[in-house]
N, C-alpha and C positions, 0 to 999 in steps of 0.2 A: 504494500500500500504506500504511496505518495504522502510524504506529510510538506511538499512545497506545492502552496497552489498556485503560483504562478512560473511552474516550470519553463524551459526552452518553449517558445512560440512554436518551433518547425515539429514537435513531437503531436499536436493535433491542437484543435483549436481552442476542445473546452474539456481537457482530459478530466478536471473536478468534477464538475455540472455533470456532465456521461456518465462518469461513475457514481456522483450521489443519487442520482436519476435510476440509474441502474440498481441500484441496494435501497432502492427508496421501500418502505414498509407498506399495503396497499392502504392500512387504513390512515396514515398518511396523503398519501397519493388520493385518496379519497379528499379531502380537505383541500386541496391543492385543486383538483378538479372544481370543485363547485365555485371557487375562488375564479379561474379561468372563465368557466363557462357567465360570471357575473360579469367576467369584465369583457368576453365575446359581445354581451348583450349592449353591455358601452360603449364600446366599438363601431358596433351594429347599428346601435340608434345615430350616430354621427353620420354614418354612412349606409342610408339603409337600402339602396340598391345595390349592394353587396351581398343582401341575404340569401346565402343557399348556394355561393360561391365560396366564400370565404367559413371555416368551418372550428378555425382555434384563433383567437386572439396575440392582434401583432403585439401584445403587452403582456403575453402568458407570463407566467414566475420562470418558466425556465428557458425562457428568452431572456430574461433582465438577467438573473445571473449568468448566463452564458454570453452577454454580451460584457454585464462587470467584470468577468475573469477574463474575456479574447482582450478586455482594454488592460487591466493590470497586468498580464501577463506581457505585452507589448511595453506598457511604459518601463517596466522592468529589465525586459530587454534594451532598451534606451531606444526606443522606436523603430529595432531593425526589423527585417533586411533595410528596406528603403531609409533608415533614418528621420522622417520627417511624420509628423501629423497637425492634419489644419487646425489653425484656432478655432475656427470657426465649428470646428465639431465637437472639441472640448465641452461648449456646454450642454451641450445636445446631449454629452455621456453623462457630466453631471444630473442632468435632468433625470435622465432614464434611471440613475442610481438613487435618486429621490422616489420614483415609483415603487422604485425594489420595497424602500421602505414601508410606504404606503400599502404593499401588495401581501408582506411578510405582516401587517398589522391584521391583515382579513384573514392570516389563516388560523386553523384550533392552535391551541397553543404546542403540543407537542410537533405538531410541520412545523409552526415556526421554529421554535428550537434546532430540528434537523436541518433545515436549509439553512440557520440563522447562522449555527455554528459555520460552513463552507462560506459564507456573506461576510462574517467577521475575519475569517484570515484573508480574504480579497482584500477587505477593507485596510488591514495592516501592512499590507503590499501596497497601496495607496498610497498608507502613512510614509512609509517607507520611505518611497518614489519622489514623494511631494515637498515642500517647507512651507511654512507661512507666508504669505503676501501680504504684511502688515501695509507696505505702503499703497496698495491696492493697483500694483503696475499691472493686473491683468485686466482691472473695473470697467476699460471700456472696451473690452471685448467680452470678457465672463461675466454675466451678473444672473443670478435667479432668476426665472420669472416672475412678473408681477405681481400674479394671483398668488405666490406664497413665500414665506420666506424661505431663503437656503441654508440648507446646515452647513455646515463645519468645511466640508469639503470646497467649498464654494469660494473661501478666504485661502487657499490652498494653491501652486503654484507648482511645476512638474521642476524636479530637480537638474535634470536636462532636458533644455527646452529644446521642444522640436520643429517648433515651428519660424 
C-alpha cells in the first residue's frame, strides 16, 4: 500500500482516489451515491436539456478528489513534464476544492471520515507545495468567488510558480 499521495505524476493519474474507490465499503458507497445522485439533480436543473444524456454528475465526490490529487500531485512534481500551469486555472482548482468540502459535509459521517482521511493528506501536499501570500501578490488574479468566502487555501501561493 502507498502511504504518499501524491506520488510521480507519470505512475497514473489518481492512483489514491482508484484505490480508495476500489476498497470503498458498499455501505459507504451507499452515502456517497445519494450524495451524487443530489447533486446530478443540481446539475440537471441548470441545465435541463441535458436530461437523459448526461447520467452522473460533472461535481460527483470522486471527480473533486480525483481532480484534488491529479493537481497536488503535479504541483508536487513542480509542474512537470511541461513545467508551467495557467493562472488562470488556479482558481478554478481552488474553487472545485471548496466543493470537495461542501460535498464531504453531505455525506453520513462514516464516508466522510473514509474519503476525508485521503482529502486530508492531499491537503498536506498542498500545504507542503504552497506559502502564505501575506502580501496578496496573487489578489488580482486569485480571489474567491463572491457568493462565498474562501478558506485558507485561497491566501496561499505555489512555492514554485509556474506560471
Amino acid at each position: 500500500m502507498r502511504t504518499d499521495p501524491a506520488a510521480a505524476p507519470d505512475d497514473g493519474d489518481t492512483p489514491r482516489t482508484d484505490e480508495l474507490w476500489r476498497n470503498m465499503p458498499a455501505a459507504h458507497r451507499e452515502g456517497i451515491d445519494a450524495r451524487d445522485a443530489a447533486r446530478l439533480e443540481t446539475e440537471l436543473a441548470r441545465t435541463p436539456a441535458l436530461r437523459g444524456r448526461i447520467t452522473a454528475p460533472v461535481h460527483s465526490l470522486r471527480n473533486l478528489v480525483g481532480d484534488w490529487e491529479r493537481f497536488v500531485r503535479l504541483m508536487r512534481s513542480e509542474w512537470q513534464p511541461g513545467g508551467h500551469y495557467p493562472i488562470s486555472a488556479y482558481p478554478e482548482v481552488l474553487e472545485s476544492r471548496d466543493l470537495l468540502d461542501e460535498a464531504l459535509d453531505q455525506l453520513p459521517d462514516e464516508a466522510r471520515r473514509h474519503v476525508g482521511a485521503l482529502v486530508r493528506q492531499l491537503d498536506e501536499v498542498f500545504d507542503t507545495c504552497t506559502e502564505p501570500d501575506p502580501d496578496g501578490r496573487l489578489r488580482p488574479w486569485v480571489r474567491p468567488p463572491a457568493d462565498r468566502p474562501g478558506t485558507g487555501r485561497w491566501s496561499r501561493r505555489p512555492r514554485v510558480t509556474p506560471w
